[in-house]
C-alpha positions as CSV (number, residue, x, y, z in Angstrom):
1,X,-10.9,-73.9,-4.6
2,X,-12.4,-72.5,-7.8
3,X,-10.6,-69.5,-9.4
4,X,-13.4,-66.6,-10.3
5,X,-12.2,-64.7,-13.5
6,X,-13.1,-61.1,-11.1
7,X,-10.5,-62.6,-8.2
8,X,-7.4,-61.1,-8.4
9,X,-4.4,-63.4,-7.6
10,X,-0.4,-63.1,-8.1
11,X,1.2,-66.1,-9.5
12,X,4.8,-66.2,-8.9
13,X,7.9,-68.4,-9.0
14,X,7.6,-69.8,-5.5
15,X,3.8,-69.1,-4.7
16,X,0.3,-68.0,-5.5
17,X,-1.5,-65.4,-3.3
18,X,-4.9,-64.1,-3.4
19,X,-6.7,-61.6,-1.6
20,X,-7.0,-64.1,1.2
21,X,-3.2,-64.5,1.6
22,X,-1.3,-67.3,0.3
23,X,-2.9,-70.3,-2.4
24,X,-1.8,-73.7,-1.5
25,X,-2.5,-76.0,-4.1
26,X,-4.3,-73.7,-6.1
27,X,-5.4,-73.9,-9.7
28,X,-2.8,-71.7,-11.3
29,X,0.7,-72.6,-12.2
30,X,4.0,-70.0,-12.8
31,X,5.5,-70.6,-16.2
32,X,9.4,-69.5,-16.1
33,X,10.2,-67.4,-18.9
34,X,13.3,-70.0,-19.2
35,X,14.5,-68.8,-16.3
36,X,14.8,-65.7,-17.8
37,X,12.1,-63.3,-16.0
38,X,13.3,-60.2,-14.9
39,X,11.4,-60.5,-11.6
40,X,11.2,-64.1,-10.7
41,X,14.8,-64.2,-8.4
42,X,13.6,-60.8,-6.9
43,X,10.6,-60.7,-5.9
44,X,9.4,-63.2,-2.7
45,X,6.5,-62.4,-0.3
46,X,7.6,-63.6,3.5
47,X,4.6,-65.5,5.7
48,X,4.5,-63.7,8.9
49,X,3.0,-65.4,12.1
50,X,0.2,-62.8,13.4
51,X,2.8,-61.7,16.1
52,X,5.4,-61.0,13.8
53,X,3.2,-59.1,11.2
54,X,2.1,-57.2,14.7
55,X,5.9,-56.0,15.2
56,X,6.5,-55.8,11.6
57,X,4.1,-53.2,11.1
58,X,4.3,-51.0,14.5
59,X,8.5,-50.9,13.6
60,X,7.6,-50.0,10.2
61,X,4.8,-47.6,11.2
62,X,7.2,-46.0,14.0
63,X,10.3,-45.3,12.0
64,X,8.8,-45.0,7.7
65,X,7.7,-41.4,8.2
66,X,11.3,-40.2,10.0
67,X,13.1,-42.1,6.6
68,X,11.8,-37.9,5.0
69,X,9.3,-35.6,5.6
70,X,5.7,-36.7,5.0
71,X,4.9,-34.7,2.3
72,X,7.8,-36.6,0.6
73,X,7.0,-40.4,1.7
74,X,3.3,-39.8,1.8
75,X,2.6,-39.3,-2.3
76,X,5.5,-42.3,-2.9
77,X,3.9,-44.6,-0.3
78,X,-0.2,-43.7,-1.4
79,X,1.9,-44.7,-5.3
80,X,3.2,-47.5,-4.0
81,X,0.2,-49.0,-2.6
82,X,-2.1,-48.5,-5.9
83,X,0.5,-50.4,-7.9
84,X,-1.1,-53.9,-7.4
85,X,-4.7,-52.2,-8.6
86,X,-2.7,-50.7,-11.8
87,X,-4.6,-53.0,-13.7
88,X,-8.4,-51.9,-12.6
89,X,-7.4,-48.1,-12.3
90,X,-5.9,-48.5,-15.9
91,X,-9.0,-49.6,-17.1
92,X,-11.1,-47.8,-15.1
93,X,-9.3,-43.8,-15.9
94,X,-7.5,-45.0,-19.0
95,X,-4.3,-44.7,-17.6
96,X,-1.8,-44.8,-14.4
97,X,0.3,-42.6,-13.7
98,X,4.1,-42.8,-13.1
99,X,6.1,-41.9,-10.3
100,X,9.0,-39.8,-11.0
101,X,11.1,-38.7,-7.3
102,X,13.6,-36.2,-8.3
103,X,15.8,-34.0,-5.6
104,X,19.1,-32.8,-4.9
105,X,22.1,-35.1,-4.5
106,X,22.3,-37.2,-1.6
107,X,19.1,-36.3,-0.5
108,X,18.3,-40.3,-0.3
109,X,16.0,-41.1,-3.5
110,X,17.6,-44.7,-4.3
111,X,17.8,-45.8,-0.9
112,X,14.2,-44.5,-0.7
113,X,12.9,-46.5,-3.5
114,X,15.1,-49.4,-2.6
115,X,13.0,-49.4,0.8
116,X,10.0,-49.0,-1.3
117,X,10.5,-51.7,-3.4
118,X,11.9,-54.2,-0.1
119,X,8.7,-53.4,1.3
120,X,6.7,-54.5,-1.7
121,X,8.3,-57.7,-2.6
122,X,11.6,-56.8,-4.0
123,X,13.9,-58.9,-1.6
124,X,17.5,-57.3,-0.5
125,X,18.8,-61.0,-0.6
126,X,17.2,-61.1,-4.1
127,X,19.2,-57.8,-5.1
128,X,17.1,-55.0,-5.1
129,X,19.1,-52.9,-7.5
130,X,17.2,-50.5,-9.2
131,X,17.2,-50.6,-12.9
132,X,19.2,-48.5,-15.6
133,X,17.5,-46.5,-17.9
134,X,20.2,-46.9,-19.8
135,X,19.2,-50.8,-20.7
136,X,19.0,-52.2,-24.1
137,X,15.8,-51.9,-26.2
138,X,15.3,-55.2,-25.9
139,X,15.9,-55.2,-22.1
140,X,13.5,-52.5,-21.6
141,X,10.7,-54.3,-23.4
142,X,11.3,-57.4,-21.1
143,X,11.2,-54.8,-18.1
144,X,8.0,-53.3,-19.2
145,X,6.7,-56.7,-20.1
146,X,7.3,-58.6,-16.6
147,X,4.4,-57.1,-14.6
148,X,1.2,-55.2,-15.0
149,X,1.6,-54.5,-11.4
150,X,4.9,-55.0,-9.9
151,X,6.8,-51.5,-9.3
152,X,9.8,-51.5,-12.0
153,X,12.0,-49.2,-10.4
154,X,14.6,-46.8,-12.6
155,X,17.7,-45.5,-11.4
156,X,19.2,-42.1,-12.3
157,X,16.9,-40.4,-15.1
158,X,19.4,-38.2,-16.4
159,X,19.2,-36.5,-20.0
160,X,22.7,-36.3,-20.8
161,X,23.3,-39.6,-20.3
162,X,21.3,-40.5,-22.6
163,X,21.7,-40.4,-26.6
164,X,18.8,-38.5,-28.1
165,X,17.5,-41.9,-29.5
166,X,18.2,-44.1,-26.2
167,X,16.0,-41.2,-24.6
168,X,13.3,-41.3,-26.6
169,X,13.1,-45.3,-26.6
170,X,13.0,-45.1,-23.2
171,X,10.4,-41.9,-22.6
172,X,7.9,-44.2,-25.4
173,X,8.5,-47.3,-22.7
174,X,7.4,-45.0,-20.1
175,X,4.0,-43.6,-22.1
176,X,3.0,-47.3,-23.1
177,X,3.2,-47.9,-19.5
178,X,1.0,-45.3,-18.8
């Protein structure tokens, strides 16, 4: 199987896919960060028989849009689903914009995003526990640095938890991103 430079394929830890679904013995090899990548114990993508991907996606279908209102899950899931084009649309518009989900206490944003972020690789086995934005600067560039298209999910945004300089590092993470 040749690799074309305009294919777009994900190489991770325990696989390869492509736009045709998973790579077996395929060109491309993941090269461990010495074990060190954020992302390589959390992020696994499951092989579903046809007939499981069938009741996969009618359960998920039937009970995503009761987790909140649509005009809440809508904008996050239409977000969601553009991440694995960031590349293309960055280079296409110049830029990508950044989900921010802000509301009351309570009102469910981390387990939200949690779902989110299951549903897109992030494995609950694998510990899906959001980020801090209170992370080292050093731990920040490694986040930043371990996908151009994997959703890096933040926890708790909150201004006074921040020193002024911690909050700036991390609002200058967030516009390189963009």
């Amino acid at each position: 199987m040749g690799l074309h430079l305009d294919q777009d394929v994900w190489v991770l830890p325990d696989q390869t896919l492509d736009t045709k679904g998973v790579v077996i013995d395929g060109e491309l090899q993941y090269l461990p960060v010495g074990g060190r990548g954020e992302l390589d114990k959390r992020v696994t993508y499951k092989n579903l028989e046809d007939s499981d991907y069938q009741d996969f996606m009618e359960n998920l279908l039937a009970n995503l849009f009761q987790v909140q209102d649509l005009e809440v899950v809508m904008p996050i899931l239409g977000w969601f689903m553009a991440t694995p084009l960031k590349p293309k649309l960055q280079q296409y518009f110049g830029g990508f914009s950044i989900l921010m989900v802000s509301g009351t206490r309570g009102a469910g944003k981390t387990s939200l995003m949690k779902l989110m972020w299951a549903l897109f690789g992030v494995s609950h086995q694998n510990h899906n526990k959001l980020f801090s934005v209170t992370e080292t600067s050093f731990m920040l560039d490694k986040l930043f640095s371990a996908s151009t298209s994997i959703p890096i999910v933040f926890d708790e945004y909150k201004v006074y938890d921040l020193k002024n300089d911690a909050r700036h590092r991390f609002l200058r993470h967030l516009r390189c991103t963009y």
